[in-house]
C-alpha positions as CSV (number, residue, x, y, z in Angstrom):
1,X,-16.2,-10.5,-12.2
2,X,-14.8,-7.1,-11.0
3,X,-16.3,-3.9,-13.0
4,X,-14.0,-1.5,-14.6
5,X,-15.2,0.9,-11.5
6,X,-14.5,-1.5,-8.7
7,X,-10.7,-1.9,-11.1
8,X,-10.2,2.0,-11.5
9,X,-10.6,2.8,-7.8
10,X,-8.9,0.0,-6.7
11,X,-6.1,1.5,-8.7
12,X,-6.6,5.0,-7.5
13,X,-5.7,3.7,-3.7
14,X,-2.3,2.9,-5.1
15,X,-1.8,5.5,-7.0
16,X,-3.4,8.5,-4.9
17,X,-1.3,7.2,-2.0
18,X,1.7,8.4,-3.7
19,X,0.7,12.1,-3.5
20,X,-1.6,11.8,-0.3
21,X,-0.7,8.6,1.6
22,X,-3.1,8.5,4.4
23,X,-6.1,10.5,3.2
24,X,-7.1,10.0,-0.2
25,X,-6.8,5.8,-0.1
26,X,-8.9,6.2,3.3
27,X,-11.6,7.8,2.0
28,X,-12.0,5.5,-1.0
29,X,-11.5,2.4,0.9
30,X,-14.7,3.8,3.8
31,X,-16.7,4.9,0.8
32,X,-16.4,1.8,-0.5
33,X,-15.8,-1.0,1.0
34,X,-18.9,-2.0,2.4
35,X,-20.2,-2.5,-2.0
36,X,-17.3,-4.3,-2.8
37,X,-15.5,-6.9,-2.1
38,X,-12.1,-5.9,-4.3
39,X,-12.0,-2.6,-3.4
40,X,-11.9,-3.9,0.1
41,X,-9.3,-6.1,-0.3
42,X,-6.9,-3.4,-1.6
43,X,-8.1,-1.3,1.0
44,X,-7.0,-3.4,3.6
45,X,-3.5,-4.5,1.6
46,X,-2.7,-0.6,1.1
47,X,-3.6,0.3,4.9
48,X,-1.1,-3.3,6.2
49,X,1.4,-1.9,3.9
50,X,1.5,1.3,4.9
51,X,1.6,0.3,8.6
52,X,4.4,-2.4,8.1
53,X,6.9,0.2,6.0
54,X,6.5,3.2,8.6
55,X,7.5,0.6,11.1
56,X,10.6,-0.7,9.2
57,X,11.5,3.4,8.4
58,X,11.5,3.9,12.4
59,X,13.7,0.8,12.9
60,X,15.6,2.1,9.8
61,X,15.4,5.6,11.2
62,X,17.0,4.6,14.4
63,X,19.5,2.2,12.9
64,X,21.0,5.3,11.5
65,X,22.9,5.4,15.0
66,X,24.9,2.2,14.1
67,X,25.2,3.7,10.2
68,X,22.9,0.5,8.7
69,X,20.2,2.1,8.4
70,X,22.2,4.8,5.9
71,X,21.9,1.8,3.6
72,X,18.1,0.6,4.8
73,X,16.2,3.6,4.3
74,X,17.1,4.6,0.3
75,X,16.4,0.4,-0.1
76,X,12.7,1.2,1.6
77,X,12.2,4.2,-0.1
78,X,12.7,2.0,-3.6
79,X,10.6,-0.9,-2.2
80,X,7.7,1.0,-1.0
81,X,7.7,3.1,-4.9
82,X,7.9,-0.1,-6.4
83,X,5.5,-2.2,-4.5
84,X,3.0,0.6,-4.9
85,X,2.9,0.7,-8.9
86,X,3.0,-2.9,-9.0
87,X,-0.2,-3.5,-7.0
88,X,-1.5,-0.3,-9.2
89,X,-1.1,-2.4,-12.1
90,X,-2.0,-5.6,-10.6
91,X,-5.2,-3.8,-9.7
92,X,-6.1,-2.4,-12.5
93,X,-5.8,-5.8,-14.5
94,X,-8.2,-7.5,-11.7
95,X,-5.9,-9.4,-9.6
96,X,-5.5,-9.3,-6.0
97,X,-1.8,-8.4,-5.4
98,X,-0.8,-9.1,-1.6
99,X,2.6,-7.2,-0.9
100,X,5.7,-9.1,0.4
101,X,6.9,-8.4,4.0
102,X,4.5,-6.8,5.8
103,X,2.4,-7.6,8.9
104,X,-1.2,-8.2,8.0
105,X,-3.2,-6.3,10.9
106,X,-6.0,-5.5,9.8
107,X,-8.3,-8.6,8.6
C-alpha cells in the first residue's frame, strides 16, 4: 500500500517538473528513492521521459530544415504537457503510469 506521502511526492515530480524540469524532480527522486519503492518508480519514468522528448525536440529541431518539424514540435510540446498531468494524476491515485514512446534508460 502506498502512503498519502509516498502519493503526494510522487505527484510533486510531475508537477514541479513543469516549472523546474531538471532540478526540483531530481532532488525528490535522490532524497527519496532509496525509502520507497513508488517514488522510485516515478523517479525513474519522469527522468526516461524527459530524456526521450529532448531527443525527439532535437530531431524535431533539426527537421525544421525540411519544414516537418514546423508541425512536430507544437505536437511535442502538447504531448509532453499532457503526458505530464496525466502521470500527476495517475500518481496521485496510486498507480504506476509508464509514459508511451520513450526509451527506458535508466532501470
Amino acid at each position: 500500500m502506498v502512503s498519502n506521502d509516498e502519493r503526494l511526492l510522487a505527484a510533486g515530480i510531475y508537477v514541479l517538473s513543469i516549472f523546474f524540469p531538471v532540478l526540483a524532480p531530481l532532488i525528490i527522486w535522490l532524497i527519496k528513492k532509496d525509502e520507497s519503492s513508488f517514488i522510485d518508480f516515478h523517479g525513474r519514468e519522469y527522468f526516461n521521459f524527459l530524456i526521450s522528448y529532448s531527443i525527439y525536440f532535437i530531431i524535431a529541431g533539426i527537421s525544421t530544415i525540411i519544414l516537418i518539424g514546423i508541425v512536430l514540435l507544437p505536437v511535442l510540446g502538447v504531448m509532453l504537457f499532457v503526458f505530464t498531468i496525466i502521470a500527476a494524476i495517475k500518481a496521485y491515485e496510486g498507480n504506476q503510469y509508464r509514459f508511451p514512446l520513450i526509451f527506458r534508460l535508466i532501470k
